[in-house]
DSSP file (Angstrom, degrees, kcal/mol; ACC not computed):
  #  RESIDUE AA STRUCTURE BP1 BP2  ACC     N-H-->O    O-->H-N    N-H-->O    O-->H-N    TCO  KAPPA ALPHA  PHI   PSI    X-CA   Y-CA   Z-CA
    1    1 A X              0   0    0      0, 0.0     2,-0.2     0, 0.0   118,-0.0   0.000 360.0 360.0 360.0 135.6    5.8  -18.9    4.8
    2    2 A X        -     0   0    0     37,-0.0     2,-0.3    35,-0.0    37,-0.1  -0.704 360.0-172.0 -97.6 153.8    2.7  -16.3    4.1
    3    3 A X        -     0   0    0     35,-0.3    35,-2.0    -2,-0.2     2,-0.1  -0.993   3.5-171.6-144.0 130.5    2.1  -13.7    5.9
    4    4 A X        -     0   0    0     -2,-0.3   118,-0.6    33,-0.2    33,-0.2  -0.257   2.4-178.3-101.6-162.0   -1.1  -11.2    5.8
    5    5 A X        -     0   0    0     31,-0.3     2,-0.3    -2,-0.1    31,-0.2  -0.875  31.7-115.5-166.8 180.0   -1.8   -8.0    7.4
    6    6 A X        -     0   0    0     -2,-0.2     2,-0.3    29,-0.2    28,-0.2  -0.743  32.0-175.2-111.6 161.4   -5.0   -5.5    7.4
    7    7 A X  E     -A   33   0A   0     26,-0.6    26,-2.1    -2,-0.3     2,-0.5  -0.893  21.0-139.5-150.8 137.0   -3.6   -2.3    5.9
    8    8 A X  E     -AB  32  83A   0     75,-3.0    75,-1.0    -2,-0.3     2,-0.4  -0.890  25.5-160.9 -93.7 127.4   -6.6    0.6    6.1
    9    9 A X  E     -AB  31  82A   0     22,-1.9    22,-1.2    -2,-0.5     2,-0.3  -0.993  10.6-177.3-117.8 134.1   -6.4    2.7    2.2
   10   10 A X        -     0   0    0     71,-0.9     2,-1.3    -2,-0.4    71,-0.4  -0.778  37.7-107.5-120.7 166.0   -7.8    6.0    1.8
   11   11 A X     >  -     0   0    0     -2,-0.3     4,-1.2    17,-0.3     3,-0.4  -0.776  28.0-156.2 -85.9 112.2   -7.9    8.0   -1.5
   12   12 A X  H  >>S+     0   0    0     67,-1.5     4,-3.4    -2,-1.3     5,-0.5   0.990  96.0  57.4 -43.4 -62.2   -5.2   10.9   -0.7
   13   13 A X  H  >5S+     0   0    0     66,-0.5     4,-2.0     2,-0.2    -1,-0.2   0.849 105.7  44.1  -8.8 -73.3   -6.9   12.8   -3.3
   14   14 A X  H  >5S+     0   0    0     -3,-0.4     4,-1.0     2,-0.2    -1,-0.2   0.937 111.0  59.4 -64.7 -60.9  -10.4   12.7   -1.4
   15   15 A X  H >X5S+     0   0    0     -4,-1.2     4,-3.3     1,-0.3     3,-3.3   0.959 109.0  36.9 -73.9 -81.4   -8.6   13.5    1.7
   16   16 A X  H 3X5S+     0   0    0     -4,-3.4     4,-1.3     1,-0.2    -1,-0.3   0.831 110.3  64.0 -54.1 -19.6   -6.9   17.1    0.6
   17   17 A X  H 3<XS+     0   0    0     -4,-2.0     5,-3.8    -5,-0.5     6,-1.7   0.887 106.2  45.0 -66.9 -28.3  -10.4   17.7   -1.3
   18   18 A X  H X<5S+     0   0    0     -3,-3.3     3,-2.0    -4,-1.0    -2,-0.2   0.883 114.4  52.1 -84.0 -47.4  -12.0   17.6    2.7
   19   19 A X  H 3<5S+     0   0    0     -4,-3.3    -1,-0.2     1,-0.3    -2,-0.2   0.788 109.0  42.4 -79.6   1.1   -9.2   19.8    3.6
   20   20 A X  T 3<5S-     0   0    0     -4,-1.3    -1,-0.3    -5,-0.2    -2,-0.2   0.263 116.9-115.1 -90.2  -0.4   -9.7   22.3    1.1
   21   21 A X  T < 5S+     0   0    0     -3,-2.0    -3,-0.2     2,-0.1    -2,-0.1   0.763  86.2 106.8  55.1  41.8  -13.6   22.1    1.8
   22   22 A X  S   <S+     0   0    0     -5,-3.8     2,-0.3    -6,-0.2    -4,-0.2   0.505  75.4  44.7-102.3 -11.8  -14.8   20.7   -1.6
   23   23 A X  S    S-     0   0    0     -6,-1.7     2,-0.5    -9,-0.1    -2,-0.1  -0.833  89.7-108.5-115.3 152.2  -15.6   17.1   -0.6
   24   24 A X    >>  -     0   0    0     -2,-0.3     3,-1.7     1,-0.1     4,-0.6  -0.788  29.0-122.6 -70.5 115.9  -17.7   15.8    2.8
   25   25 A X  G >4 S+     0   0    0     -2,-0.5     3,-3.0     1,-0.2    -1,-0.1   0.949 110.3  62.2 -36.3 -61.5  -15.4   14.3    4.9
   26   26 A X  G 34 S+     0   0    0      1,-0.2    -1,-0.2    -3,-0.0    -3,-0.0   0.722  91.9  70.0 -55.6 -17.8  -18.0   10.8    4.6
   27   27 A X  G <4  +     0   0    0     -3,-1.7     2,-2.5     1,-0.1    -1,-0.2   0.526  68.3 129.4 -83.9  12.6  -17.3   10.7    0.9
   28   28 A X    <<  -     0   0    0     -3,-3.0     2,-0.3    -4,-0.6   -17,-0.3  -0.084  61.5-134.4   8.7  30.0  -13.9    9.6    1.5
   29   29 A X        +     0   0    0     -2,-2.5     2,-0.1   -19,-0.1   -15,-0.1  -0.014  42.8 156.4 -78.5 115.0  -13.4    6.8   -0.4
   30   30 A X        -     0   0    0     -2,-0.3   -20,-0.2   -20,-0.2     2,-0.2  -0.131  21.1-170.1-109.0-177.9  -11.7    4.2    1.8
   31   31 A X  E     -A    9   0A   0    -22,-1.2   -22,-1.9    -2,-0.1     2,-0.2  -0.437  12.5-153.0 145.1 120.5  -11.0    0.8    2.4
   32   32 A X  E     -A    8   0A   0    -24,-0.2     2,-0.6    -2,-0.2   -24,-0.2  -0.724   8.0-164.1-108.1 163.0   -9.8   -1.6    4.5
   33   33 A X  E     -A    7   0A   0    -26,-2.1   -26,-0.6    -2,-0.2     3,-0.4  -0.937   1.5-170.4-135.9 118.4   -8.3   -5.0    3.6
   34   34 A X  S    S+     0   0    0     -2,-0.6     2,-0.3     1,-0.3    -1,-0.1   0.854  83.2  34.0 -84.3  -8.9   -7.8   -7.8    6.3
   35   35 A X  S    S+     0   0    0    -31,-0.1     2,-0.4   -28,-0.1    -1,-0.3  -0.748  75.8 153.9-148.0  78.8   -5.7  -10.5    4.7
   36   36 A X        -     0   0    0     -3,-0.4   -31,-0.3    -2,-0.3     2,-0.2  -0.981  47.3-117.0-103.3 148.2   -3.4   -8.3    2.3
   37   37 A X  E     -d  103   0B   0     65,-0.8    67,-4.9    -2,-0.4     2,-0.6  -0.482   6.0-133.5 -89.8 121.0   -0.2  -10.3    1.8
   38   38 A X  E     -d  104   0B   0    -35,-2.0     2,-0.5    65,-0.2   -35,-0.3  -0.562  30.0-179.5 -66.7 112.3    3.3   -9.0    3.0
   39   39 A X    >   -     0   0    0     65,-1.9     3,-0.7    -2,-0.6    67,-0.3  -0.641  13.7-173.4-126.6  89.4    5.1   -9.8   -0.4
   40   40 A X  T 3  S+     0   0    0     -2,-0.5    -1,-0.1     1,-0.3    66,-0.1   0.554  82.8  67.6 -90.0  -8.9    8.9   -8.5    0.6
   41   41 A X  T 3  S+     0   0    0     64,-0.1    -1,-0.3    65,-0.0     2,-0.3   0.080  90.1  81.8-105.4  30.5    9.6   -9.3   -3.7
   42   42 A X  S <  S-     0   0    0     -3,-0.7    64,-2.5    62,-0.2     4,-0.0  -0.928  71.9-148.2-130.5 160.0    7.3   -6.4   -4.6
   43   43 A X        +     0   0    0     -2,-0.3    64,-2.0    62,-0.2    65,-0.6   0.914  68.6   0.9 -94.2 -67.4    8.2   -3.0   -4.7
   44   44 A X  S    S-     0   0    0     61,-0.2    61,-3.0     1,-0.2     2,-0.5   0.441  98.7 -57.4-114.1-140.4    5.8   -0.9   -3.9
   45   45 A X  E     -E  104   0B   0     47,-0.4     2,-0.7    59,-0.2    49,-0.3  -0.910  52.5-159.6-100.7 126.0    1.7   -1.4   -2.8
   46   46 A X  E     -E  103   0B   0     57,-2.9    57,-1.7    -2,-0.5    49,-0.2  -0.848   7.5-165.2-131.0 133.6   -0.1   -3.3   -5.5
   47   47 A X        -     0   0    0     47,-3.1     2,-0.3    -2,-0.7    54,-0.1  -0.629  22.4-127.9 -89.3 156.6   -4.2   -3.3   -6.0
   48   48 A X    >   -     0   0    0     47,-0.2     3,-0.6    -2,-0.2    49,-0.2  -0.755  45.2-105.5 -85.4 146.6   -6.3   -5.8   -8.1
   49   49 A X  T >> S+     0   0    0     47,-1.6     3,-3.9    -2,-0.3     4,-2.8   0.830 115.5  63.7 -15.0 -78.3   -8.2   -3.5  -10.2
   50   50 A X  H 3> S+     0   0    0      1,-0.2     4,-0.7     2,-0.2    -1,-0.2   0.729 102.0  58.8 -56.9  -5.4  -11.7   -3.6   -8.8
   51   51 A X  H <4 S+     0   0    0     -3,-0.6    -1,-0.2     2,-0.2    -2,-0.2   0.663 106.7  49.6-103.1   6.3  -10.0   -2.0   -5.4
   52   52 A X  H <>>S+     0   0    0     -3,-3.9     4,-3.3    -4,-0.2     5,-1.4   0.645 112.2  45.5 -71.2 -54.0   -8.8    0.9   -7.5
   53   53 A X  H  <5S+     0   0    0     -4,-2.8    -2,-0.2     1,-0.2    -3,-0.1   0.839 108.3  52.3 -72.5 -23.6  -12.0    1.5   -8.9
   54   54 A X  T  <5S+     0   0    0     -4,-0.7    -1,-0.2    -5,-0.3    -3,-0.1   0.793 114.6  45.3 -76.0 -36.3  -13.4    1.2   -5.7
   55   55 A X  T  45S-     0   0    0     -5,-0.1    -2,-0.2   -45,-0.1    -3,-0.1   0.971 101.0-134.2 -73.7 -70.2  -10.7    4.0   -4.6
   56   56 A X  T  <5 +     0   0    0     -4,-3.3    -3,-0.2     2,-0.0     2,-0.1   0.626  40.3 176.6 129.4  66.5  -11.5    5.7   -7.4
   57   57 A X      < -     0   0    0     -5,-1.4     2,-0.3    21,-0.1    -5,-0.1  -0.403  23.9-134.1 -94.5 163.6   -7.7    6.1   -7.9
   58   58 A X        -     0   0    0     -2,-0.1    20,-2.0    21,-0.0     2,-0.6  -0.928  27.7-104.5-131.4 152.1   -6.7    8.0  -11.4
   59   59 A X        -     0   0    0     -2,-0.3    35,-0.0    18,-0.2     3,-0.0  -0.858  33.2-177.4 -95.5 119.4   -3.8    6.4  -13.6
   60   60 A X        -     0   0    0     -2,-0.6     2,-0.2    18,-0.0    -1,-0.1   0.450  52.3 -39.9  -4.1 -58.1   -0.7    8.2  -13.5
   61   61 A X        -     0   0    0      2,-0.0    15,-0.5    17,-0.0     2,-0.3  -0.686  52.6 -98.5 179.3-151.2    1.8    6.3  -15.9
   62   62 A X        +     0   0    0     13,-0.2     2,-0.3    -2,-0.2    13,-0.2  -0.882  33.7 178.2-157.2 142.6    2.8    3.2  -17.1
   63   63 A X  B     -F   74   0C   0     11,-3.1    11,-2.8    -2,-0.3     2,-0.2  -0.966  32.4-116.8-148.0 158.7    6.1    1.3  -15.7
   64   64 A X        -     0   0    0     -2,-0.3     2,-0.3     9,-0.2     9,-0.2  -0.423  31.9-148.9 -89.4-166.2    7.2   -1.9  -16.8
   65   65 A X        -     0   0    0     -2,-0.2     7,-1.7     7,-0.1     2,-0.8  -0.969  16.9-136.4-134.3 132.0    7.3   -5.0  -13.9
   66   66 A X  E     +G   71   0D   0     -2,-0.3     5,-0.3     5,-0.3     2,-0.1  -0.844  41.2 162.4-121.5  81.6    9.3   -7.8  -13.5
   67   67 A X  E >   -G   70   0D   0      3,-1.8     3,-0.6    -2,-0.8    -2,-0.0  -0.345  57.2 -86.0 -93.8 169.7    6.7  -10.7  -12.5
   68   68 A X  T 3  S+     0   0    0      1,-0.3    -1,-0.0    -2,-0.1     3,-0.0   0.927 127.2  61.1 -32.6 -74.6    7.0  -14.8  -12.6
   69   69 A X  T 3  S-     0   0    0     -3,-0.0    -1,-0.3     1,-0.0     2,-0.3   0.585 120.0 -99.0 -20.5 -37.4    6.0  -14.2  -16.0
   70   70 A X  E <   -G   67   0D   0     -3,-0.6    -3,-1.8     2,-0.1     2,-0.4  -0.984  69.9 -23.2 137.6-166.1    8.4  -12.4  -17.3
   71   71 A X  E     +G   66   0D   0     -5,-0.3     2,-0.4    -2,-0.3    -5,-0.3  -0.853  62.1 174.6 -70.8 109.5    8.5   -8.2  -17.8
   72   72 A X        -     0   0    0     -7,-1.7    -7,-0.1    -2,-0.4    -9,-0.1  -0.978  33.2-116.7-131.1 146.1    5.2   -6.9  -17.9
   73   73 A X        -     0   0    0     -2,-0.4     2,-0.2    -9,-0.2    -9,-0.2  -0.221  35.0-164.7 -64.3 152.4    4.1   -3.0  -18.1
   74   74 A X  B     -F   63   0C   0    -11,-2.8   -11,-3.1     1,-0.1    -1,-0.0  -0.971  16.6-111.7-131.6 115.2    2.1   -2.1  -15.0
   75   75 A X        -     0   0    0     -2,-0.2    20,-0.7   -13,-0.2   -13,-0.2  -0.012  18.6-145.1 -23.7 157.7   -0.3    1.2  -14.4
   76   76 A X        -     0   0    0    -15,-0.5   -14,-0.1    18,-0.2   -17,-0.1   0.594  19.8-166.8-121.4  -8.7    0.6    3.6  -12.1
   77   77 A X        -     0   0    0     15,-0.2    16,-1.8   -16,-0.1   -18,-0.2   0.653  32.7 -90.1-139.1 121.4   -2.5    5.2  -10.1
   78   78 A X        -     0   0    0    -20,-2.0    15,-0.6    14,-0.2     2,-0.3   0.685  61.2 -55.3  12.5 179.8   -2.4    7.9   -8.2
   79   79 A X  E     -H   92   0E   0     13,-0.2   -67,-1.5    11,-0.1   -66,-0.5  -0.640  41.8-165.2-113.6 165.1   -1.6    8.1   -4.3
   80   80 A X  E     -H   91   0E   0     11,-3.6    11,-1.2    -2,-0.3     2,-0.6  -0.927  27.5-121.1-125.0 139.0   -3.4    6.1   -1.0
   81   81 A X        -     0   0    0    -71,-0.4   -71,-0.9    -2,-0.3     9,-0.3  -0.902  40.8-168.0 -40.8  69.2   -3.2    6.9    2.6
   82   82 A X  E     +B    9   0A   0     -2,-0.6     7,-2.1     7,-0.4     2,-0.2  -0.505  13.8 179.5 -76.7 159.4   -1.8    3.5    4.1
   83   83 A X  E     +BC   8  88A   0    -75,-1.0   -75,-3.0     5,-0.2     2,-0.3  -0.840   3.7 172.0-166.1 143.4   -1.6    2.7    7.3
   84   84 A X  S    S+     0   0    0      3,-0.7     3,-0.2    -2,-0.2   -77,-0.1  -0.984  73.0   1.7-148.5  98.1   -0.3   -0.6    8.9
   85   85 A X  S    S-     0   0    0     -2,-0.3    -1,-0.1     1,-0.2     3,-0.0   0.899 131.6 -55.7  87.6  41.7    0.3   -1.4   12.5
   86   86 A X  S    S+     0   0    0      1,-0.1     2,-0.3    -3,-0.0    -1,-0.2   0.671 118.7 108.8  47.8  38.9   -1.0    2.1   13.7
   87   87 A X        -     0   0    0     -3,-0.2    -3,-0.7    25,-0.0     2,-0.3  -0.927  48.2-169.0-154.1 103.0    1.9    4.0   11.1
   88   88 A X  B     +C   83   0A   0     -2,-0.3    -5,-0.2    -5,-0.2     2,-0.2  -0.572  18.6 152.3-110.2 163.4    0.6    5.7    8.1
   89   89 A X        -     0   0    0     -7,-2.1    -7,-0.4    -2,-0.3     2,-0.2  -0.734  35.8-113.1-172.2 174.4    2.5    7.0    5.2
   90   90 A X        +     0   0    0     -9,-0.3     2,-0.2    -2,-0.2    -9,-0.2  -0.923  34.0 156.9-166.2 138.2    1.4    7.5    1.5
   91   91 A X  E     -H   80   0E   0    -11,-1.2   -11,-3.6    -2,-0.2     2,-0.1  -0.838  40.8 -81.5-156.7 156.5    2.4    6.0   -1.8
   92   92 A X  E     -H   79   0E   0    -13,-0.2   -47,-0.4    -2,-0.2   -15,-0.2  -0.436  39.9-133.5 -66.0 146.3    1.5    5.1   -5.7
   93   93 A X        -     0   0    0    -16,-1.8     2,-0.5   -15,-0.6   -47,-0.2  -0.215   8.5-153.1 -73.4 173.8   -0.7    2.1   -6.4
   94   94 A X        -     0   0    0    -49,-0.3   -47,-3.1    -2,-0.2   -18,-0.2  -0.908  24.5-123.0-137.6 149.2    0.5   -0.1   -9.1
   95   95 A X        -     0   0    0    -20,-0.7     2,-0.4    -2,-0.5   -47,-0.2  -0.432  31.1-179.9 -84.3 156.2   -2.7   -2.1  -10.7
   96   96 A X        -     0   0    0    -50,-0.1   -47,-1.6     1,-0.1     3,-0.1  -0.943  38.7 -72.4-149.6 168.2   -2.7   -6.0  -10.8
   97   97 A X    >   -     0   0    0     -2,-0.4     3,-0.7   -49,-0.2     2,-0.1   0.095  52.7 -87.8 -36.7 162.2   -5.4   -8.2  -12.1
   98   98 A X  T 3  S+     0   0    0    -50,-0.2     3,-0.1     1,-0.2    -1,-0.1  -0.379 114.0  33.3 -55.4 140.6   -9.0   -9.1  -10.6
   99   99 A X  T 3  S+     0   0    0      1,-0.2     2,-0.3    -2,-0.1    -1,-0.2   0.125  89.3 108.5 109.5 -32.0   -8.4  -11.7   -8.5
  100  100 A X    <   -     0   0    0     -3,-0.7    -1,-0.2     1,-0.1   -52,-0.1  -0.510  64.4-108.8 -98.7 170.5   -5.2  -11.3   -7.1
  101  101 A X        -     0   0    0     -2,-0.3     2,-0.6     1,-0.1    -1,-0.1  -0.062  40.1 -80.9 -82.2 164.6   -4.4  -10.4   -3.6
  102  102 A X        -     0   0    0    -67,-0.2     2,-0.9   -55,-0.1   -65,-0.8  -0.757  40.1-151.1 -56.8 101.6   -3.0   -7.3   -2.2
  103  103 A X  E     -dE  37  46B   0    -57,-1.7   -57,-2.9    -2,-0.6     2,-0.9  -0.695   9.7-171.9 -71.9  88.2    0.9   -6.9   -2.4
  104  104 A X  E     -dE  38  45B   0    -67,-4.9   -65,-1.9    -2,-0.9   -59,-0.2  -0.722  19.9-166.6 -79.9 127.8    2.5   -4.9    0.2
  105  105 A X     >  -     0   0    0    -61,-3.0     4,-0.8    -2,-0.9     3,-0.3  -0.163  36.0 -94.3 -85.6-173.4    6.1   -4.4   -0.8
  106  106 A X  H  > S+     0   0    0    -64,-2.5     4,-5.2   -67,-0.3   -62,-0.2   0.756 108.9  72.9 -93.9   4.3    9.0   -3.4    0.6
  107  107 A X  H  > S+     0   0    0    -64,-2.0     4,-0.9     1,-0.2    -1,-0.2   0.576 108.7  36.1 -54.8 -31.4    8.8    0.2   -0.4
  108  108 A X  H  > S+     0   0    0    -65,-0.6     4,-0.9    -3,-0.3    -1,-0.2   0.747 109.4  64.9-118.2  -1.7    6.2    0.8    1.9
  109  109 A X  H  <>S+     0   0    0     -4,-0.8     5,-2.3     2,-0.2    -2,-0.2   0.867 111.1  42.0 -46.0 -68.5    7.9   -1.8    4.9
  110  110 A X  H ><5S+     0   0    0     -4,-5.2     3,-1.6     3,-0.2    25,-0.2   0.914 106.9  54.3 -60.9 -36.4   10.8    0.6    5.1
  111  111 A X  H 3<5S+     0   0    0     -4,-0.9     2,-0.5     1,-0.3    -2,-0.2   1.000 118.1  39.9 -68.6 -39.7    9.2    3.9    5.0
  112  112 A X  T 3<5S-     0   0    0     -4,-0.9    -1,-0.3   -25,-0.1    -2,-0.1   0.092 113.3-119.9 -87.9  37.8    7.0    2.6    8.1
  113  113 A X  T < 5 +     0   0    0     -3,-1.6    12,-0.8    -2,-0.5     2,-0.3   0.668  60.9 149.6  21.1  62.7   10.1    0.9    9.6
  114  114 A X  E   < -I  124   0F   0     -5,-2.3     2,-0.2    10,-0.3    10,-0.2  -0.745  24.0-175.6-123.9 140.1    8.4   -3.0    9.5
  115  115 A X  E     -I  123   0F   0      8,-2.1     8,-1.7    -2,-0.3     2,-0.4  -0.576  24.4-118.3-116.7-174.2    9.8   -6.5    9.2
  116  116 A X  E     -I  122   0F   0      6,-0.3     2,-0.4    -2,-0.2     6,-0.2  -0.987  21.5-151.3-117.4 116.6    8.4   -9.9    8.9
  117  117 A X  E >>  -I  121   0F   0      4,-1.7     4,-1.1    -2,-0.4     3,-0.5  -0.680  20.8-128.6 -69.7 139.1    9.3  -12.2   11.4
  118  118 A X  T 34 S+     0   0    0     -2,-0.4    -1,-0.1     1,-0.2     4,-0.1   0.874 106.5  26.3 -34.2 -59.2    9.3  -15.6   10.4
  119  119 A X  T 34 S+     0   0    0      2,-0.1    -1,-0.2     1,-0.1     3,-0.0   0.292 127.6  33.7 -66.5 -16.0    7.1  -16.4   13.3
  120  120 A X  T <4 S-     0   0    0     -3,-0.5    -2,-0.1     1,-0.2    -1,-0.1   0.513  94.1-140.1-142.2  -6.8    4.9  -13.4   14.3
  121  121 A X  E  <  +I  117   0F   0     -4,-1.1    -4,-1.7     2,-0.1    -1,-0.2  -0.191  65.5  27.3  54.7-149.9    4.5  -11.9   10.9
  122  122 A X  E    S-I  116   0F   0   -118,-0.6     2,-0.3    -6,-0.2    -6,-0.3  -0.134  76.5-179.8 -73.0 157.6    4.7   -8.4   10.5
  123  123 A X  E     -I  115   0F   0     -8,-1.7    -8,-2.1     0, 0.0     2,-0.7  -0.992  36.3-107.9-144.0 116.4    6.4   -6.8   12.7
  124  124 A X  E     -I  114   0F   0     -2,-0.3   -10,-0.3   -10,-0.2     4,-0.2  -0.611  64.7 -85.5 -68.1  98.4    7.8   -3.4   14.1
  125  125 A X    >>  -     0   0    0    -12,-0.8     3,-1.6    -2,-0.7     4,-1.1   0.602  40.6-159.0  20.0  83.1   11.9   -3.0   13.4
  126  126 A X  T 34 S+     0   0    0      1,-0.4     3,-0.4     2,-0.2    -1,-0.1   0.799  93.2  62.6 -47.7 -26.1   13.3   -4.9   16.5
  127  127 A X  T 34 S+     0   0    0      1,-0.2    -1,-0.4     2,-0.1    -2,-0.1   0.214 111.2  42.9 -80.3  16.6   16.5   -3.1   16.0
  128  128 A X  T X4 S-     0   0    0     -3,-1.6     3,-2.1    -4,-0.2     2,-0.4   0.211  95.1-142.4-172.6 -32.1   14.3   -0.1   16.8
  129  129 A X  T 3<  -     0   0    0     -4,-1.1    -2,-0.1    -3,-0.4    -1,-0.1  -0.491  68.8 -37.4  76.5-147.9   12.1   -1.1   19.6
  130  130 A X  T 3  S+     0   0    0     -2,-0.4     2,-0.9    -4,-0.1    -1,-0.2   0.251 117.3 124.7 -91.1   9.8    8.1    0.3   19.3
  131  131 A X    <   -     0   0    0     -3,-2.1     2,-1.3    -6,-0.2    -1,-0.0  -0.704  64.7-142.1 -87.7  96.4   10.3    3.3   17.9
  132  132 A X        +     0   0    0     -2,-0.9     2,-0.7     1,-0.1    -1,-0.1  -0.267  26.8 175.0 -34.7  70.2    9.8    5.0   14.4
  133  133 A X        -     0   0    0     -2,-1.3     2,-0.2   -20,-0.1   -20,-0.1  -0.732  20.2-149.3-117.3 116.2   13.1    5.5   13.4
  134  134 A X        -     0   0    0     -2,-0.7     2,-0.2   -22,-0.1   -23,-0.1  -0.475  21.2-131.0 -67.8 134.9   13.4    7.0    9.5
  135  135 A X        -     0   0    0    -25,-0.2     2,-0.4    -2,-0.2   -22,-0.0  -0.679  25.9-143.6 -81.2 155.8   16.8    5.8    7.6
  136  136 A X              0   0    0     -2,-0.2    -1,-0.0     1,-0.0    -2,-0.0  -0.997 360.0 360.0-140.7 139.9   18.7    8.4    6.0
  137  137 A X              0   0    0     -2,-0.4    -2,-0.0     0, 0.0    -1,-0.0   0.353 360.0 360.0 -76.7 360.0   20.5    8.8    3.3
């Protein structure tokens, strides 16, 4: 079954440039997404390009990926603000083509303690209550 979300992305970047008081808090560059897809066989957050460029995210690295396709290297871009179900965190982008939807993985499901229900879509950690409770290692 798919399952979306909104997930709100800010440029991290942008964000410590306002708190060091070289950037205007309104050039921010943000973006929110209503119908990005909870994709629990991705790792991390993945953008189609133009919503990089749009972040104005800077490339990082290279790793490879392990897609339908086969292994293919993957960008790395710099970090976003997320925030998903009022619980924000921050993480690397990984690039994907134009066209294709927004990945949330499960890299960023566990740090903000989230499931998918079968039924109700995403979801806050039932084991957990409305509570924000970090695993440790």
């Amino acid at each position: 079954m798919r399952h979306t979300t909104e997930i709100k992305l800010i440029n991290l970047q942008d964000l410590q440039a306002v708190e060091l008081g070289v950037r205007k808090p309104e050039d921010v560059r943000q973006l929110t997404v209503s119908d990005a897809l909870v994709d629990t066989g991705a790792t991390r957050l993945c953008l189609p390009t133009p919503l990089i460029e749009r972040l104005g995210l800077t490339p990082v690295g290279k790793r490879p990926a392990r897609t339908a396709a086969g292994i293919v290297e993957r960008t790395v871009y710099s970090e976003v603000e997320y925030t998903l179900l009022d619980r924000s965190s921050t993480i690397r982008v990984t690039d994907l083509p134009e066209g294709a939807p927004v990945l949330i993985g499960h890299m960023v499901l566990e740090e903000l303690d989230l499931c998918v229900d079968m039924k109700k879509g995403l979801i806050y950690n039932p084991a957990h209550g409305d509570d924000w409770i970090e695993e440790q290692l």
